[in-house]
C-alpha positions as CSV (number, residue, x, y, z in Angstrom):
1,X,19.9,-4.7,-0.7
2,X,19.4,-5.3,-4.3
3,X,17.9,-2.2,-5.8
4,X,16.7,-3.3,-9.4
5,X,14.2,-1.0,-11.9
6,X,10.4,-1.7,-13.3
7,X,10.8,-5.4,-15.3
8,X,12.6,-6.7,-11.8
9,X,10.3,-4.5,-9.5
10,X,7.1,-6.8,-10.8
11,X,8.8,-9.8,-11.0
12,X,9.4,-9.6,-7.7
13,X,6.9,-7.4,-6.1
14,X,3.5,-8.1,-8.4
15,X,2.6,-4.6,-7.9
16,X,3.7,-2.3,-10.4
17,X,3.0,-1.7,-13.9
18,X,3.4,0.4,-17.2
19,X,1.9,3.6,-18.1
20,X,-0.2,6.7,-19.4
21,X,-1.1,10.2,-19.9
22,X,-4.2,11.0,-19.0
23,X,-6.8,9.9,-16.2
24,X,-10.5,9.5,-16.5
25,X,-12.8,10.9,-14.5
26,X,-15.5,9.1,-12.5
27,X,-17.4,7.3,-14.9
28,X,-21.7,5.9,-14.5
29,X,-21.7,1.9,-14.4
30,X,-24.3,0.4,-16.3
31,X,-26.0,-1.5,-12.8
32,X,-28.9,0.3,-11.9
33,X,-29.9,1.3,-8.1
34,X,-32.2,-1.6,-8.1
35,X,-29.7,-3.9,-8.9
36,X,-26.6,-2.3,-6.7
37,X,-29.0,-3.0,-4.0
38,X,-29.6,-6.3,-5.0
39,X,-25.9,-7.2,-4.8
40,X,-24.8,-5.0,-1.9
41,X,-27.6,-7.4,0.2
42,X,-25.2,-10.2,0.0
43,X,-23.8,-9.1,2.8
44,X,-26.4,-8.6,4.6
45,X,-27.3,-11.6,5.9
46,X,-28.6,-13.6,9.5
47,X,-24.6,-14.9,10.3
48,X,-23.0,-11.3,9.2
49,X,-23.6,-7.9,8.0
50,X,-22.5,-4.5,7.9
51,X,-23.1,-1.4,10.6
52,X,-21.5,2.0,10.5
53,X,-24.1,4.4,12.9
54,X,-26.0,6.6,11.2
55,X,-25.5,5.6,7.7
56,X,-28.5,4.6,6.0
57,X,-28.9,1.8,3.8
58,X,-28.6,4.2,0.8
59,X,-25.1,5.0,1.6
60,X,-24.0,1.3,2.3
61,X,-25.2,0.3,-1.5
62,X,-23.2,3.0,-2.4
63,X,-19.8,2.4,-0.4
64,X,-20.7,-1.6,-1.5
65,X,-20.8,-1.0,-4.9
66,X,-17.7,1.4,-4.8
67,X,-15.7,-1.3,-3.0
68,X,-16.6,-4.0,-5.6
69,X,-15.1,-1.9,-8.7
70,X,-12.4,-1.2,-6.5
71,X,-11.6,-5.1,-5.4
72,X,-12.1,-6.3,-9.1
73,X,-9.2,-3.5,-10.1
74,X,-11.7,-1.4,-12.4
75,X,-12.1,1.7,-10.2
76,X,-9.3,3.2,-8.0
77,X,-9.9,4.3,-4.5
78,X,-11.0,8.0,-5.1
79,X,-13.9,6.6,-8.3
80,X,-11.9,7.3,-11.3
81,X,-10.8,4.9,-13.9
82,X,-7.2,3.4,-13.4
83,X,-4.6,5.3,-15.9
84,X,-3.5,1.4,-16.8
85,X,-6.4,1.2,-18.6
86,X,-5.4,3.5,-21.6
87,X,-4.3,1.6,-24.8
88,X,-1.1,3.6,-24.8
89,X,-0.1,1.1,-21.5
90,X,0.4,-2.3,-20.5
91,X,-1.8,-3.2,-17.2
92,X,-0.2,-4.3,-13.8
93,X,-1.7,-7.2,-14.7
94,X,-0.5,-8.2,-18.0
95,X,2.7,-7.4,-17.3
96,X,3.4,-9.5,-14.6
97,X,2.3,-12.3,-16.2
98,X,5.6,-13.1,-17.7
99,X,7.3,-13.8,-14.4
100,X,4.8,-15.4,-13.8
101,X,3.5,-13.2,-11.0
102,X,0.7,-11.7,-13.2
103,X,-1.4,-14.4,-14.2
104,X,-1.2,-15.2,-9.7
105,X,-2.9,-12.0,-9.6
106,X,-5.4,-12.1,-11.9
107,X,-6.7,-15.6,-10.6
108,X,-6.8,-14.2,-7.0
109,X,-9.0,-10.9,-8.1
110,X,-10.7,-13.4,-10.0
111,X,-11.5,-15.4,-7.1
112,X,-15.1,-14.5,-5.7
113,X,-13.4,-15.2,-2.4
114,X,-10.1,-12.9,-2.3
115,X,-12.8,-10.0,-4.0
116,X,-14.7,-10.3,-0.8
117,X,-11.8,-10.1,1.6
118,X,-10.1,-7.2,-0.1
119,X,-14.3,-5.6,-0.4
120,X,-14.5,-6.3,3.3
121,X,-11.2,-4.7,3.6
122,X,-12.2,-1.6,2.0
123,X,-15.4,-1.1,3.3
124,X,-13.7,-1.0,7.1
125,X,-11.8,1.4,5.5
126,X,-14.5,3.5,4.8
127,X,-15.8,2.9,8.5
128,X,-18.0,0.1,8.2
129,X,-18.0,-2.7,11.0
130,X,-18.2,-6.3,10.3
131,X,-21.2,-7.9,13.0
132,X,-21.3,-11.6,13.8
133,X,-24.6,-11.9,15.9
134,X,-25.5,-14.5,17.9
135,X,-26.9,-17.6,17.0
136,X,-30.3,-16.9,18.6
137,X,-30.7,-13.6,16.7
138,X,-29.3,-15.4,13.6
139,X,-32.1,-17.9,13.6
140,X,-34.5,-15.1,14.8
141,X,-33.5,-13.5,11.2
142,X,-33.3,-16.4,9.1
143,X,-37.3,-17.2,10.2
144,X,-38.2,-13.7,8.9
145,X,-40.3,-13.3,5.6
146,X,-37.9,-11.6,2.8
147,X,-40.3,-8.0,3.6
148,X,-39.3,-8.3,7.5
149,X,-35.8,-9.1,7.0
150,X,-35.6,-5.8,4.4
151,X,-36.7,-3.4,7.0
152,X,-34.1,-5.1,9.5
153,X,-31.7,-4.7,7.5
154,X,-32.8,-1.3,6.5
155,X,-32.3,0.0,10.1
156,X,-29.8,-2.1,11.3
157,X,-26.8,-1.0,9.1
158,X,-27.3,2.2,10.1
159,X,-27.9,1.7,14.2
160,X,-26.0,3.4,16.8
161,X,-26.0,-0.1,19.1
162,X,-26.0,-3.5,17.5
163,X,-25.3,-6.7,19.5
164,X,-22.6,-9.6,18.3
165,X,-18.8,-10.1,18.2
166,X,-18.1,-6.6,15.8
167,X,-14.9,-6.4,13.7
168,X,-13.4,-3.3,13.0
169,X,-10.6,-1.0,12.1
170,X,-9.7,2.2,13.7
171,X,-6.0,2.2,12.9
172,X,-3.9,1.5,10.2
173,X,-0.3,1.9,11.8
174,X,1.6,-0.5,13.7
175,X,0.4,-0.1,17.3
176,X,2.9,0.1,20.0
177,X,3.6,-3.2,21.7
178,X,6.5,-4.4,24.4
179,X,7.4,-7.3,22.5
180,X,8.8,-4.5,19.6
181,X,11.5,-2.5,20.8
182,X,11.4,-0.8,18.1
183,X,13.2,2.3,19.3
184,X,16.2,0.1,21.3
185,X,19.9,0.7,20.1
186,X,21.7,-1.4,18.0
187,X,24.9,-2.9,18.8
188,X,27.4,-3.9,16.2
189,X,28.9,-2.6,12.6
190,X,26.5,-1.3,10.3
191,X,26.4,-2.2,6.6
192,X,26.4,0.1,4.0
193,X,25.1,-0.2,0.1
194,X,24.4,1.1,-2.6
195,X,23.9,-0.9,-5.4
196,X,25.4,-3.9,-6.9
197,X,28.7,-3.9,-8.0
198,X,29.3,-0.4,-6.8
199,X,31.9,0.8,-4.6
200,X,30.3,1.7,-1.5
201,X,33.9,4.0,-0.6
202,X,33.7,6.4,-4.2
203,X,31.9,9.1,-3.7
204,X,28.2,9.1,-4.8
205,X,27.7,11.8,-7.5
206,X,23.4,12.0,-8.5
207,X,23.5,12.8,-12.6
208,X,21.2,15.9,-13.3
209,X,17.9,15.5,-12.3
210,X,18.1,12.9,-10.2
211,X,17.8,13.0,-6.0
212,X,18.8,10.1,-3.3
213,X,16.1,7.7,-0.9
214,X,18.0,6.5,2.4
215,X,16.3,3.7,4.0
216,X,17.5,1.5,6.9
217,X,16.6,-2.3,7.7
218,X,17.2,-2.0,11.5
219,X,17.2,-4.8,13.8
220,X,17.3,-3.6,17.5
221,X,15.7,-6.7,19.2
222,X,15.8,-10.6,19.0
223,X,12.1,-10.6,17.0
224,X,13.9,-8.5,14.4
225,X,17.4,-9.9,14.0
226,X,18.7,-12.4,11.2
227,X,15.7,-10.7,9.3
228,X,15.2,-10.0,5.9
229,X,12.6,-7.3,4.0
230,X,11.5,-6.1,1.0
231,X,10.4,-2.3,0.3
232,X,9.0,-1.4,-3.0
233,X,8.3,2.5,-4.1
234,X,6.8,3.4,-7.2
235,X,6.7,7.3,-8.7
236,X,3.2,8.8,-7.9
237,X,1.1,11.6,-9.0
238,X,-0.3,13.5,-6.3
239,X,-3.0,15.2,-8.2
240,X,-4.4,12.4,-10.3
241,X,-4.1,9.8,-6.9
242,X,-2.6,7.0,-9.1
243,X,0.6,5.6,-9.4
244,X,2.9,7.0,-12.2
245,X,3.1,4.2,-15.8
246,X,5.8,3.6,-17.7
247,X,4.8,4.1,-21.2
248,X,5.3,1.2,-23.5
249,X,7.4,3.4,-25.8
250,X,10.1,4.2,-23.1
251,X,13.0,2.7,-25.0
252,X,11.8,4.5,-28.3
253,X,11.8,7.5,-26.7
254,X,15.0,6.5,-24.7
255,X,12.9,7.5,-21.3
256,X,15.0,7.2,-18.4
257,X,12.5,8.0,-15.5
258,X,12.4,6.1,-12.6
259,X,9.2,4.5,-12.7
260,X,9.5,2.0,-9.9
261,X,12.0,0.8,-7.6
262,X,12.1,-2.6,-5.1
263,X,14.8,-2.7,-2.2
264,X,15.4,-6.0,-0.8
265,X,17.8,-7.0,2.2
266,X,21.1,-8.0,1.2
267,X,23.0,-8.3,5.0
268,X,20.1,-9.8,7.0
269,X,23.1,-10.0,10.1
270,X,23.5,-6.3,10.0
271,X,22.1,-4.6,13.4
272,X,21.7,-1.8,10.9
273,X,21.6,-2.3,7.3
274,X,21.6,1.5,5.4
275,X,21.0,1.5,1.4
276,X,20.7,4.9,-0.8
277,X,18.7,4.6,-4.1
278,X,19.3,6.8,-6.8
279,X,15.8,8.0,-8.5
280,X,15.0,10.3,-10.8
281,X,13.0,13.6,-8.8
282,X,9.5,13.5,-8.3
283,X,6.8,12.1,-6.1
284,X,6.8,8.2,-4.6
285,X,4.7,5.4,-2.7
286,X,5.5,2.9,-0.8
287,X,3.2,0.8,-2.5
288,X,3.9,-2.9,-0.9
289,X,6.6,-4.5,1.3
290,X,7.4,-8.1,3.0
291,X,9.3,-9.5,5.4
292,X,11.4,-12.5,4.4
293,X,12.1,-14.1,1.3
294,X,8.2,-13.9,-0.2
295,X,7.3,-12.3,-2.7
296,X,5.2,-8.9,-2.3
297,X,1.6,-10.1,-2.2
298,X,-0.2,-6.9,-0.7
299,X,-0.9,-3.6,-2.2
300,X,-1.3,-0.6,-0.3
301,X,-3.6,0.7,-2.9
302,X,-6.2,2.1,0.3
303,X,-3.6,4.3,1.6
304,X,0.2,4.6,1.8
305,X,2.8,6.9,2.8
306,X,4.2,8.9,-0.1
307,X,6.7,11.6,-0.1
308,X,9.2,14.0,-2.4
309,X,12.7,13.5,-4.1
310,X,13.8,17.1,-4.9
311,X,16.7,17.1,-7.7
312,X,20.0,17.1,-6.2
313,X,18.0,16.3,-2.8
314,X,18.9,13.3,-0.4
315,X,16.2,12.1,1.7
316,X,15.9,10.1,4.6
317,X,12.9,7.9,4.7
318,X,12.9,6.0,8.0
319,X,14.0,2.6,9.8
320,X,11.9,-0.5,9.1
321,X,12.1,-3.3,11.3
322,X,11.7,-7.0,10.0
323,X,9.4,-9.2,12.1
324,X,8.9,-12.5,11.6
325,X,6.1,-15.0,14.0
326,X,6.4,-12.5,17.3
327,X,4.4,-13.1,20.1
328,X,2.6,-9.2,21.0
329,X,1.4,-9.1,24.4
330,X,-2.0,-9.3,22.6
331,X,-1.0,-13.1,22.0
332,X,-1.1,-12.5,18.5
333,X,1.8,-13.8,16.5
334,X,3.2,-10.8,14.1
335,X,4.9,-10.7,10.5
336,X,5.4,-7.2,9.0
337,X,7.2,-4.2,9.3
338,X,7.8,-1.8,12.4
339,X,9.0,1.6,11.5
340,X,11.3,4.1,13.7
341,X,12.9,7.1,12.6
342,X,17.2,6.9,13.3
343,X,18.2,10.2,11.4
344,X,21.6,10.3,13.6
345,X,22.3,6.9,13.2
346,X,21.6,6.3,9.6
347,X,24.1,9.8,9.1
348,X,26.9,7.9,11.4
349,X,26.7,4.8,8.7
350,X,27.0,6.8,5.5
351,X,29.5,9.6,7.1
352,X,31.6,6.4,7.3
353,X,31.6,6.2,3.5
354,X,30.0,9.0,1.3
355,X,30.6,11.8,4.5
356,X,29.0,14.8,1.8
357,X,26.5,12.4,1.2
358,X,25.8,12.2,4.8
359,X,25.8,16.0,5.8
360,X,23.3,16.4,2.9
361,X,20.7,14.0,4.1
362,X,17.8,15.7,5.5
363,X,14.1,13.8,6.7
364,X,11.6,13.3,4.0
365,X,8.1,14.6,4.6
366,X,6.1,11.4,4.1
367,X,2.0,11.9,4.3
368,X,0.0,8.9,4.6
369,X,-3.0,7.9,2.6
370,X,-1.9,8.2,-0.4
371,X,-4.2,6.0,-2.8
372,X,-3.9,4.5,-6.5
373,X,-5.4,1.6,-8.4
374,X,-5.6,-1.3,-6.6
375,X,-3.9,-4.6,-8.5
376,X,-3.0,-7.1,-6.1
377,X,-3.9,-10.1,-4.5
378,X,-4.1,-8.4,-1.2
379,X,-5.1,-4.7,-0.9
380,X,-4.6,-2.6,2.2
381,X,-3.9,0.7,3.7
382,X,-0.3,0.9,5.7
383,X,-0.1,4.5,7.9
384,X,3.4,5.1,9.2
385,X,3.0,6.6,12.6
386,X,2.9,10.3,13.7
387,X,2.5,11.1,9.8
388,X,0.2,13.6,8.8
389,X,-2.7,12.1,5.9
390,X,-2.8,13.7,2.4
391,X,-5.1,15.9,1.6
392,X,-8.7,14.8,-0.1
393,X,-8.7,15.4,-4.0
394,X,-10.8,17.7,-5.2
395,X,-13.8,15.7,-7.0
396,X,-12.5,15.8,-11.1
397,X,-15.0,16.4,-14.1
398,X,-12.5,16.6,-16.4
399,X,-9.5,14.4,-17.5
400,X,-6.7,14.8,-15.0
401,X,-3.3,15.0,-17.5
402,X,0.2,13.5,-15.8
403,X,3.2,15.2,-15.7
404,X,6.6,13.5,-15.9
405,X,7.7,14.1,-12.6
């Protein structure tokens, strides 16, 4: 695993970004009601529209609306304005745009079509179902005058039964499936690293102020094996719900904080492939990951697991399992991650090498739906399973300052 800092982190992982101080809180738009309606009934329409029971059409303009600031990168997922936005920063956007990665992203959120998948994407999210009726009540709806088809669609979002082929999301973990064995043992040596060019047999000494992530590729099963995988983290303030910038005076200032971090597989033939990262203390996300040799496309800006690095600390964060095209017993074919948690067996593969760093390493406490500004041409929410959410925010009236973490 190549474990490389914020410059490489976009380059290859178009996620991340630089930085700021302070947060603003929710902010008016200029579009009025009338007009957020207006817009929001674009997807309402005879072929599709959307249902959540009980809502009223009032709260659907509202939700639309939200996931439309959202999707175009302008909002984050709990209303306030995204911290990249301050002068004092570079956006996620802009700075990709170098390796090329950025100017990918901005044509894709520019794209009226990638801002309504990632709005439809957020709005099942928030609950809403997708409805595809059929095509005798779509041309019943299409023949209505524009006042009948307002008071459909006035009651119908909000209906407790609506009839059609309905799309929906209740999960956002990896459900269980025979064709994943993600819990079966692996046979053969393990692989151990800890970044390039460093001597995986000296002992690992963290400078002041810094803690340890352990993370394990695992490949228990023939779906998984010869697979690569990409993780990126990035530091995260709880309190503000945004990731953490790097300001654009870090080398004035001769900042060393570890803004963002990307670990890629390095021993794809390795039943179980073990890297440590050395980060400075504070708060992470997972904020994207892929399987393969692709870059990272997808932001889990609508929830993600996030978890501590206490100073001196060594944490264990899990097994992730590569997938590439598996058949689930759904008849789906699968590409993503599978997670497992290994504690003994990720110990046995460092005690190997770095025993003190082994007998040190204790699980992380990882909560899920952790959100920050979306910037990406994909966004998502990832849940690791059996992981307890993070807390709501408490709504903000006043501007939330960072700490450097």
């Amino acid at each position: 695993m190549r474990i490389t800092h914020f410059a490489a982190a976009l380059a290859a992982a178009s996620l991340l970004a630089s930085a700021v101080s302070a947060q603003t809180p929710p902010a008016p738009t200029d579009d009025s009601a009338e007009d957020i309606a207006k817009d929001a009934a674009r997807d309402l329409k005879d072929s599709r529209f959307y249902n959540k029971p009980g809502a009223t059409r009032a709260q659907y303009d509202s939700d639309w609306q939200e996931c439309r600031l959202i999707a175009r990168g302008s909002r984050t997922p709990t209303g306030t304005i995204p911290y990249y936005y301050n002068p004092a920063v570079v956006s996620p956007i802009a700075a990709g745009i170098g390796a090329g990665i950025g100017g990918l992203i901005a044509g894709a959120i520019a794209e009226g079509q990638q801002r309504r998948a990632n709005r439809r994407t957020c709005l099942m999210i928030k609950g809403w179902r997708l409805v595809e009726p059929s095509p005798a009540v779509t041309a019943k709806v299409a023949a209505m005058t524009e006042a009948q088809r307002e008071a459909h669609f006035n009651a119908i979002v909000g209906a407790e039964r609506v009839e059609g082929e309905i799309t929906e999301r209740k999960t956002f973990a990896l459900a269980a499936d025979p064709a994943l064995k993600l819990d079966a043992p692996v046979d053969g040596p393990s692989s151990l690293y800890l970044g390039k060019k460093i001597d995986i047999a000296a002992p690992l000494t963290l400078a002041p102020g810094e803690g340890a992530i352990v993370i394990a590729f695992r490949r228990p099963d023939e779906g998984s094996a010869g697979r690569s995988a990409s993780l990126a983290m990035a530091r995260y303030d709880v309190e503000g719900r945004d990731l953490v910038y790097q300001p654009r005076d870090w080398k004035k200032t001769g900042d060393k904080t570890t803004y963002a971090v990307i670990a890629q597989s390095s021993d794809r033939k390795a039943p179980l492939e073990v890297q440590v990262l050395r980060v400075t203390a504070g708060d992470y996300v997972i904020t994207g990951s892929s399987v393969g040799k692709g870059v990272i496309v997808t932001s889990n800006c609508f929830g993600a697991p996030t978890f501590h690095v206490g100073a001196g600390k060594t944490v264990y964060l899990g097994d992730f399992i590569p997938y590439m095209d598996v058949k689930l017993s759904t008849g789906k074919k699968f590409f993503g991650l599978g997670y497992s948690e290994h504690l003994a067996d990720a110990r046995a593969a460092l005690a190997a090498k770095q025993p003190e760093l082994a007998s040190a390493m204790q699980p992380a406490t990882i909560r899920n739906r952790a959100t920050f500004a979306c910037s990406a041409i994909t966004m998502d929410r990832w849940d690791l399973p059996g992981k307890e959410e993070l807390a709501l925010p408490e709504p903000k009236t006043d501007p939330v300052t960072l700490s450097r973490r």
